[in-house]
N, C-alpha and C positions, 0 to 999 in steps of 0.2 A: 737237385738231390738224386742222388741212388737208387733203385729199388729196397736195397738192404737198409740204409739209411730211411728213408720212408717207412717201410715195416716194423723197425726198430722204433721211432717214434708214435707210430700207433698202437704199438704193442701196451708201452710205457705209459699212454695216456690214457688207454682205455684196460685196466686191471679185470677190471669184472669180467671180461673174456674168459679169462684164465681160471676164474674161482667158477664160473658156470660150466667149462668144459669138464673139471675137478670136483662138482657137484657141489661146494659149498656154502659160504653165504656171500652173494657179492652184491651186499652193500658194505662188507666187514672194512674195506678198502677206503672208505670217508673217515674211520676212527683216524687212517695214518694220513692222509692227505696233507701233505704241507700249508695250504693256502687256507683247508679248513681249521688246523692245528694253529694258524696265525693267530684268524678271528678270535678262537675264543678266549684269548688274550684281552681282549677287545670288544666283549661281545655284552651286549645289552640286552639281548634275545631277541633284537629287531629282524625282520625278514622280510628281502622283499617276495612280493608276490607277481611280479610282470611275467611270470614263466610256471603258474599255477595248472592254467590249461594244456600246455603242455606236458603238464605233470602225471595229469590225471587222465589224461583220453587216449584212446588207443591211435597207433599211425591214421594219419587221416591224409596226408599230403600236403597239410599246410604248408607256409613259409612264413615264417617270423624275420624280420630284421630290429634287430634289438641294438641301442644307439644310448651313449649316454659319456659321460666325461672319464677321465682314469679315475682309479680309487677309489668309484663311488659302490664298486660290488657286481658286475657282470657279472664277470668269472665265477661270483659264490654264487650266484643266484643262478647260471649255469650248473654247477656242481651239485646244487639242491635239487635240479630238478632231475639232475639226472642221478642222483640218491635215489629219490622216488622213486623213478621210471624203473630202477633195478630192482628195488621191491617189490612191483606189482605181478603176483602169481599168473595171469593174463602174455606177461611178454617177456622172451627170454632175451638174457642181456645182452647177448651177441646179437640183438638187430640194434644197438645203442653203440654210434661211434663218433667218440671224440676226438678234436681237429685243433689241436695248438698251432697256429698259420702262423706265429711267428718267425719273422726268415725265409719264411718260402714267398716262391715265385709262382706266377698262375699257372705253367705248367707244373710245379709242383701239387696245385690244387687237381690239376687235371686226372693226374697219376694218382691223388689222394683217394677221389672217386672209385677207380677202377681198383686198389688193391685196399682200400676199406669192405669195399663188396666181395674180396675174393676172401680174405684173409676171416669173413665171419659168414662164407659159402656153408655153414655147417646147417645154421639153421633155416636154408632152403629145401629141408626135406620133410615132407614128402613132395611141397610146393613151395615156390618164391613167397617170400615175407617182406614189408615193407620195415627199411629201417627208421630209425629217429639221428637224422646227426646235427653235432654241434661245432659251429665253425668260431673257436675264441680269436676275435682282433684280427679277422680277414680283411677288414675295409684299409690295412697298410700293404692288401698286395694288386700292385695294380692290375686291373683286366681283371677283378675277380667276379665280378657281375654277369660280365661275358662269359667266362666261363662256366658259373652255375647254370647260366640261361640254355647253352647249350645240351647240356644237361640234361637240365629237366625238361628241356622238348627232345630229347632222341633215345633218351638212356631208361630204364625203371627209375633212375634216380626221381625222376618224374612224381611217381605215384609217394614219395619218401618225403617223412615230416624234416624242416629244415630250418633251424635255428641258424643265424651269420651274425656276431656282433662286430660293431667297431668302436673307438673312439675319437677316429676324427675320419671325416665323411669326406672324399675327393669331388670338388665340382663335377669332373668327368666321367663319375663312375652314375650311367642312367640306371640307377636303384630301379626307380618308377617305371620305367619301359622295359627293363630286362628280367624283371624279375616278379612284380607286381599285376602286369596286365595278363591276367588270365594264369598265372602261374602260383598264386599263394594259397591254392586250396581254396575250399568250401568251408570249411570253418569260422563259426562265428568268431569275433575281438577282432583288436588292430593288426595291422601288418605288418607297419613301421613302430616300432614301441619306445616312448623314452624311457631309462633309467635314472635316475635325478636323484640330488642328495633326499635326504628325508624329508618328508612336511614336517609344518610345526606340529601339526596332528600326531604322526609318527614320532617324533621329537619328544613329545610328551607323555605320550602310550608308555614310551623306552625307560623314561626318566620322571615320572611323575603320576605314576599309575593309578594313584589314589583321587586326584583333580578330577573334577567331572565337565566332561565334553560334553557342548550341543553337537546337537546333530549337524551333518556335513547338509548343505542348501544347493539347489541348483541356482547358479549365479541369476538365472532374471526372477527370482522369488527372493531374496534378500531381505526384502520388506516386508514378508508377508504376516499376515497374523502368526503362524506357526511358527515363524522365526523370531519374533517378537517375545510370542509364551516361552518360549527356548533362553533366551538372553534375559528375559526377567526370570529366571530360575537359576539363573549363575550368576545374580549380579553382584553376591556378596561376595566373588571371587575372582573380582577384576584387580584388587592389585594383586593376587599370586599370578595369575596370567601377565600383566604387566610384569614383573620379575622373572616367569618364566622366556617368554618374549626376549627380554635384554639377554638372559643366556644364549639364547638360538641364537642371537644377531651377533653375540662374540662368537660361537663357535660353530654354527652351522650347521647342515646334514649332513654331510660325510661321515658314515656308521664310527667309521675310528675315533676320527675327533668327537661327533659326541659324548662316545664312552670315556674320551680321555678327558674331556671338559666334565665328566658327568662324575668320575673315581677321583681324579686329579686337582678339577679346578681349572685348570688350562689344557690348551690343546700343544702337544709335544713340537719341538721346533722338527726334529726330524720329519713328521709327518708334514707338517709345512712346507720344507724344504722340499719334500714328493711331489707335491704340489704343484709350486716353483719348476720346478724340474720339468713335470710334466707340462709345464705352459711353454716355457723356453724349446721345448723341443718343439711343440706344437705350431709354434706362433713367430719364434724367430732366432733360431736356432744356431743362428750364422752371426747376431750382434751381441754386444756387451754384455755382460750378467747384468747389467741394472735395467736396459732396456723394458724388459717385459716388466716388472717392478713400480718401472716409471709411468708406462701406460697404462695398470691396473690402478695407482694412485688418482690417475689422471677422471679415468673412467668412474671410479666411484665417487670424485671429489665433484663431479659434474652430473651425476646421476638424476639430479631433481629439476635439470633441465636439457630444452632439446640441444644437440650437441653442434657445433661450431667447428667443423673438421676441420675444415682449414687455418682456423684458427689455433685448435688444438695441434697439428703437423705441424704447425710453428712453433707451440710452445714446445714439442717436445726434440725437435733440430730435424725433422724428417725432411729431405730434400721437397719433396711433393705429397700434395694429401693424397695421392695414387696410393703411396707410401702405406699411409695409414689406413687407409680402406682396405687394404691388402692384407694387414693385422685385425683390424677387426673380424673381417671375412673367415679369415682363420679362426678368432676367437670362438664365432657362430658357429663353424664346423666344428670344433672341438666342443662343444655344449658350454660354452664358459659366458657367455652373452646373450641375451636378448634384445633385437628391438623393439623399440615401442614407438610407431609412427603417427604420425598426425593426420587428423581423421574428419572430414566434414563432418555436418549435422546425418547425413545419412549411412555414417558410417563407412564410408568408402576412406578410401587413403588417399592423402594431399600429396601429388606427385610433386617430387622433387622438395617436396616441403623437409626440413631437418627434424632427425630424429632423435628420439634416449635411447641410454644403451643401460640396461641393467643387469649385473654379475648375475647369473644362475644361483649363487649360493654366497651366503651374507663372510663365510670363512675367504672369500678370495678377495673381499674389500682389505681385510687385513694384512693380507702377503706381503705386500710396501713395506707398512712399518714392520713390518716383524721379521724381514730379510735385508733391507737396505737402510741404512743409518741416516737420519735426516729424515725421512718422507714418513707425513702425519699421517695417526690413526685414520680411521673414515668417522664421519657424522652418525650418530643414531637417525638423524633427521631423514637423511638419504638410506641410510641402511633400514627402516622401518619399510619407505617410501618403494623400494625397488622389491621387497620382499614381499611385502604384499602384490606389486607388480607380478611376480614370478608367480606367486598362488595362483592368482587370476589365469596367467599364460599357463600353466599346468592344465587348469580344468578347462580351458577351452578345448587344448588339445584334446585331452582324454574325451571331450563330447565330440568333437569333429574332425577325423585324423586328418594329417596333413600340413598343419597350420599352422606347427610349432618354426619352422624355420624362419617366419615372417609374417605372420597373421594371424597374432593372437591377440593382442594389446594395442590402445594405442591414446594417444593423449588429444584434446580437441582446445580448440583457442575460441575466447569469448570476443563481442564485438567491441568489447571496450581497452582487449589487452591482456583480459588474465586468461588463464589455465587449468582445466580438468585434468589429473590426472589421468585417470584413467574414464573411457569414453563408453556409452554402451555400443558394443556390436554385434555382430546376428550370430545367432549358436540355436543349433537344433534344439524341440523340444520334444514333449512326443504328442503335442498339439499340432504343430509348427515349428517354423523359424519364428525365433521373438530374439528380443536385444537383449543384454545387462544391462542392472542397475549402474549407473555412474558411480565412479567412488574417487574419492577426495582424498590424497595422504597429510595429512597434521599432526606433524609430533608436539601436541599441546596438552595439556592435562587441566588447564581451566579456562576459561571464557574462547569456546568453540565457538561460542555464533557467529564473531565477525566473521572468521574462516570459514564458515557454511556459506557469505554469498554471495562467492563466482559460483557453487555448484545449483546453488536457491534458484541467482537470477538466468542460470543456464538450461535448467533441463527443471526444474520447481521439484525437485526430490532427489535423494540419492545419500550415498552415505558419506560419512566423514571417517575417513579412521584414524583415530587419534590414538594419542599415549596409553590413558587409562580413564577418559573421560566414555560412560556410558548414558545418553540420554535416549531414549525413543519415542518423544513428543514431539511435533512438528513433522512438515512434508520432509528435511534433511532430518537425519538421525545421527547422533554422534555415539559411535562405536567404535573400542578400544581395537588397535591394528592386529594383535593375536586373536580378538575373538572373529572379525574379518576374517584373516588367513583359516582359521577351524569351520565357519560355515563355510568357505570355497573348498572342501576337503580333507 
């Protein structure tokens, strides 16, 4: 790009320049925003909060890298915070610059740098000021890593708080080395943050405000007294949770679709098709439109056990399961998958052992049938089973960053043949490291105990999460899979 073209673009994206040089009010600029005049089409008053503290603290030099699937709300949640950051009488809006990377090349990043800082040179008087910038859907320009790193070890960019989102993460691009080792500030929270459709917690805040939540649990306290009085205080309200539950599992977090499943009843084929869209570009962008379709079918319909690649590259005509390892890999980088590996008694990972894959969000089981003619719904069975999977992979994360790409979940095998779902593994406390509670998925709603004893004869305690079946008597406890998913968060 141009120098004209570059200035031109940042002029456009960052308004409140203009109203703070004109003395006005510049946050008046969010009433017209396109993307926020979408939402509230759409809007439940859900918000996220991953970009709070950037909201609220003065430049510090942090660096946030903020990571999450399309559609799920970045960009608003970027917009929100930089709403804020324009109101606070503290910081004038010319140290706040906005960065649409779409289309650009990492020298265009380079050139971004230097004429973002020239172009809001005003408020470096009587001294330099550090600014705040935001870089929306930089992780599709390659080398951008490199080039922030340079950066912020030669430039002032250095001492400048620094927001970079993406939605699908390049192997190549060392996040970790170029950007993270000594370069993300002193600021306490994460570095790397996911954005994710909403919990069922969220989910139900938006849509069901009057239901009363237990408190959220740290996963290795599950069991304990405190959770117990908690779950006998709700228990006259396990089938609305069982009914709210089945909502989530048809429609998911994705703020739109809930709202649209929440006003409507259903979630909009259009938005589906975004979706859709967004996976095919992601994941395989060069084969058939039923392709990705076929492999989302594939993936959900197998969800409640460890996966069979090669088996599966066969059923789906891929030359080789290179093939398919190559989609999945994509999948993970686009936030649209989890694994869930298999896991000795110590928690460690069984190399080379076969893993599950579970959809990030219970709305992408459905894509199949709902864009391609022939291919079945998904099971409540597996859609309960992977979703309370995903709660669990959530809150490990958020207690010990890092771990979301491949170490957060994992399933463990009995001597006799059966299966834990999910396994305990080690997560910080502020004791220690201690493990999770084991937890069991059962979509069952009466006679739980025979399905309590792979988890009985395996570990003599842990939970079941079932339909709507709540008991808390005995070492296993059978707990309905929403009220699960609300104590993990």
């Amino acid at each position: 790009m141009r120098d004209d073209e570059i200035r031109k673009l940042l002029t456009t994206a960052n308004p409140w320049w203009n109203a703070a040089a004109q003395g006005t009010d510049p946050t008046a600029w969010a009433s017209a925003h396109r993307l926020l005049l979408d939402r509230r089409e759409y809007d439940l008053g859900y918000r996220a909060t991953v970009l709070d503290d950037v909201a609220t603290t003065y430049p510090d030099g942090r660096l946030v890298v903020l990571t999450g699937p399309r559609r799920v709300g970045k960009s608003a949640a970027m917009l929100d915070a930089i709403t804020r950051l324009c109101g606070r009488p503290d910081l004038d809006p010319r140290q706040i610059v906005n960065v649409q990377c779409d289309g650009m090349s990492v020298a265009d990043v380079r050139r971004v740098l230097t004429l973002g800082r020239a172009l809001t040179s005003s408020v470096d008087q009587p001294s330099p000021r550090p600014r705040v910038w935001f870089f929306d859907e930089i992780s599709g320009v390659p080398g951008w890593s490199t080039a922030l790193k340079v950066a912020r070890d030669l430039t002032d960019f250095g001492r400048d708080t620094v927001v970079a989102t993406g939605s699908r993460w390049v192997s190549d691009e060392d996040i970790q080395g170029n950007l993270l080792a000594g370069r993300a500030g002193k600021a306490d929270g994460h570095r790397v943050r996911q954005l994710l459709p909403m919990t069922f917690r969220d989910y139900i805040t938006a849509t069901r405000s009057d239901l009363a939540l237990p408190r959220p649990s740290h996963p290795t306290d599950l069991m304990s007294p405190d959770v117990r009085r908690g779950l006998e205080r709700v228990m006259f309200l396990v089938d609305d949770y069982d009914l709210a539950w089945q909502d989530y599992l048809t429609c998911g977090g994705f703020p739109r679709a809930a709202a649209e499943h929440a006003t409507t009843g259903g979630v909009s084929q259009h938005f589906v098709d975004d979706l859709l869209a967004w996976l095919r570009r992601d994941v395989d962008p060069d084969a058939l439109p039923e392709s990705v379709p076929l492999l989302l079918a594939q993936i959900a319909a197998r969800a409640t056990s460890p996966l069979n690649r090669a088996r599966l590259a066969q059923t789906l005509g891929y030359l080789s399961r290179q093939t398919l390892d190559l989609r999945i890999t994509r999948l993970a980088n686009s936030h649209a998958v989890v694994r869930c590996h298999q896991r000795h008694d110590d928690g460690a990972r069984v190399v080379g052992a076969q893993y599950k894959l579970y959809l990030v969000d219970p709305l992408l089981a459905w894509l199949p049938s709902r864009t391609s003619a022939g291919l079945d719904e998904p099971d409540f069975t597996a859609l309960s089973e992977a979703t309370v999977g995903i709660a669990l992979a959530r809150v490990v994360e958020d207690l010990d960053e890092g771990r979301w790409a491949d170490d957060t979940i994992g399933y463990t095998r009995t001597g006799s043949g059966g299966e834990v779902d999910f396994a305990p593994v080690r997560i910080p406390t502020a004791a220690g490291p201690a493990r999770t509670i084991p937890v069991e998925s059962k979509w069952v709603g009466t006679r739980w105990a025979a399905e309590a004893r792979t988890i009985q004869g395996k570990y003599g305690h842990g939970i079941l999460a079932t339909k709507s079946v709540l008991d808390l008597d005995g070492d296993v406890w059978a707990v309905p899979a929403p009220l699960v998913a609300l104590l993990l968060g």
